[in-house]
N, C-alpha and C positions, 0 to 999 in steps of 0.2 A: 354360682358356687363352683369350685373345681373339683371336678371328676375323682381325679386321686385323694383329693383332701376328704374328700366327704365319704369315701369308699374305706377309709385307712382308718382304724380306733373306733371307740365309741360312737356309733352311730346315734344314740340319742341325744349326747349331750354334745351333739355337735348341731342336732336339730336344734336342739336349746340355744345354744349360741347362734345361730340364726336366724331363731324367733325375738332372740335380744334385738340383736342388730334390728331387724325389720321393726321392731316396735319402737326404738328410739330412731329411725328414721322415722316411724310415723308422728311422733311425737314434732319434729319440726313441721312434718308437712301438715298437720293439724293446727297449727300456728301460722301457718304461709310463711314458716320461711325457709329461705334456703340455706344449703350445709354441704360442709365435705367430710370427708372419707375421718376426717381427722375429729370435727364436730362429733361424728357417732362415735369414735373409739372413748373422746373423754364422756358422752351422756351415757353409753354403756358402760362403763372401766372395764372395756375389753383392749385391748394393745390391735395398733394399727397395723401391726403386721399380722395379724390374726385376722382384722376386718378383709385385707387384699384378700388374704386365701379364701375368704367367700368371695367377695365381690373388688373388681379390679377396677372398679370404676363407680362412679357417683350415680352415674347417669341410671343404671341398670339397677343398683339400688335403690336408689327413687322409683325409679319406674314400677317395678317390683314389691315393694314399700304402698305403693299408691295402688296399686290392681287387689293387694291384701288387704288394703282396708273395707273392699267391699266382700269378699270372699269368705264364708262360712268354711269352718273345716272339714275334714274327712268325718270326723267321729260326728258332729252335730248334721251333716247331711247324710249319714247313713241311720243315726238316730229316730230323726223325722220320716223315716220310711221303714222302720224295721216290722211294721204290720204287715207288710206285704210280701206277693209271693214273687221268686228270684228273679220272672221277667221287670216286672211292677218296679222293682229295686233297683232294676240296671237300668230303665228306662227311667226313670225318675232322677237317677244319678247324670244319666246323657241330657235332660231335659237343664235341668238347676245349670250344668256349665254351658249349654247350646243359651241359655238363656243370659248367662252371664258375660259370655263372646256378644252378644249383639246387644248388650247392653251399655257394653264399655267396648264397643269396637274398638271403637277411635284408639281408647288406651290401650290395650292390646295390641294393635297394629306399631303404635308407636314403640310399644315395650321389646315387640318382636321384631323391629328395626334395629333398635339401640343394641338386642344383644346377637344378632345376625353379623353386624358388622364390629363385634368383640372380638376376644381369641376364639377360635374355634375349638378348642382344646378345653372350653369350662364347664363346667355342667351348670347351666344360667339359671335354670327351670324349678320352681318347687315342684313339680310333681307332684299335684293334688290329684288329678284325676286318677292316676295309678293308687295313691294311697288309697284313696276313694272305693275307688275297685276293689281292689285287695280286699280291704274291710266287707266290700259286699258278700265275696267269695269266703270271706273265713269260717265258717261256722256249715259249709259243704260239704258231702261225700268227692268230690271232684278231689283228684291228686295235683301232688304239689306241681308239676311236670303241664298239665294240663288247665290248670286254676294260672298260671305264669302267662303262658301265650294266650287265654279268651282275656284276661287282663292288659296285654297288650294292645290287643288286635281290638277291642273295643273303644281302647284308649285312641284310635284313629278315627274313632265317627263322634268325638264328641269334642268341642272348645272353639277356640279361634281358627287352629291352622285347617281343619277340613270347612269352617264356615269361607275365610276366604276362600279355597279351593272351586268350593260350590258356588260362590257368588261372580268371581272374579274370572274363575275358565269356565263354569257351566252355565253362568249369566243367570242362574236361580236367584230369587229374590229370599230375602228371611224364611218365609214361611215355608216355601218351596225346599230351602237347605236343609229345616228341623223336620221337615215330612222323608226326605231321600236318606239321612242321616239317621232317622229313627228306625225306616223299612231296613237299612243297612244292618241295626244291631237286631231289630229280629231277626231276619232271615238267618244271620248268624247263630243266636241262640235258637232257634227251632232246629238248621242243622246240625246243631251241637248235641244238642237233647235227644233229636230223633236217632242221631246214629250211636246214644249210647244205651238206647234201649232197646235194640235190636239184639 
């Protein structure tokens, strides 16, 4: 999806519209069959100049399309952990996507090819893990200022890109990647905690 387009107006109903799009692309890939850019604008009656401004290509929406179909939302995986207390929460949130990157490697890999070598200029990415986040953090004493960056900065130890990282330059195996990855977001929230208790 494009940077500016998704930044400018209505932010929900622009999620809306690309929860359209992605579910009438699912709808063929649920069928095996394949489609263009043009297929989705008439299965949504969304206008295909409206589909480009998210997605500029077929390929990225499939891909993307297909990695969604297995993917729980923000709101339903912070739901299944709202008993717990705010480590518990953020580690169970890094856990569900460290889990979901080696689950669907392969498609990952492939989805983070297809839009590596897109414009550079798009904003490609749903951004579950930050929503994710967010959500964990919403109902905290933590400021808006400081809730921003531990949302960030965790968003780094958890998905595909630091599992390649870990497997590919640190030659870690699975297990080894969701062990080094998990100590990563403690030792962050315990420095977090501990220096704001002092």
């Amino acid at each position: 999806m494009k940077k500016e387009y998704i930044k400018s107006g209505r932010v929900n109903q622009k999620l809306e519209t690309r929860n359209k799009i992605l579910a009438s692309a699912q709808y063929y890939i649920n069928k095996g069959l394949e489609f263009t850019l043009e297929d989705i604008a008439k299965k949504s009656g969304i206008s295909r100049a409206t589909i480009y401004r998210y997605y500029s290509k077929v390929e990225i929406l499939a891909n993307e399309a297909g990695l969604d179909l297995n993917t729980k939302s923000p709101e339903r995986i912070i739901e299944n952990l709202k008993e717990k207390n705010m480590e518990d929460i953020i580690l169970g949130v890094q856990h569900y996507y460290n889990q979901l990157a080696i689950d669907h490697e392969g498609a990952f890999r492939k989805y983070l090819c297809t839009v590596l070598t897109s414009n550079p200029a798009e904003m490609k990415r749903g951004a579950r893990r930050k929503k994710t986040l967010q959500l964990a953090f919403d109902n905290t004493s933590i400021n808006t200022t400081e809730k921003e960056k531990l949302v960030n900065l965790l968003t780094l130890l958890m998905g595909i890109e630091p599992l390649i990282v870990t497997k590919d330059v640190s030659g870690l195996n699975n297990n080894q990647s969701i062990e080094i990855m998990k100590w990563g977001v403690q030792l962050i929230l315990k420095g977090y905690f501990e220096s704001n208790t002092k």
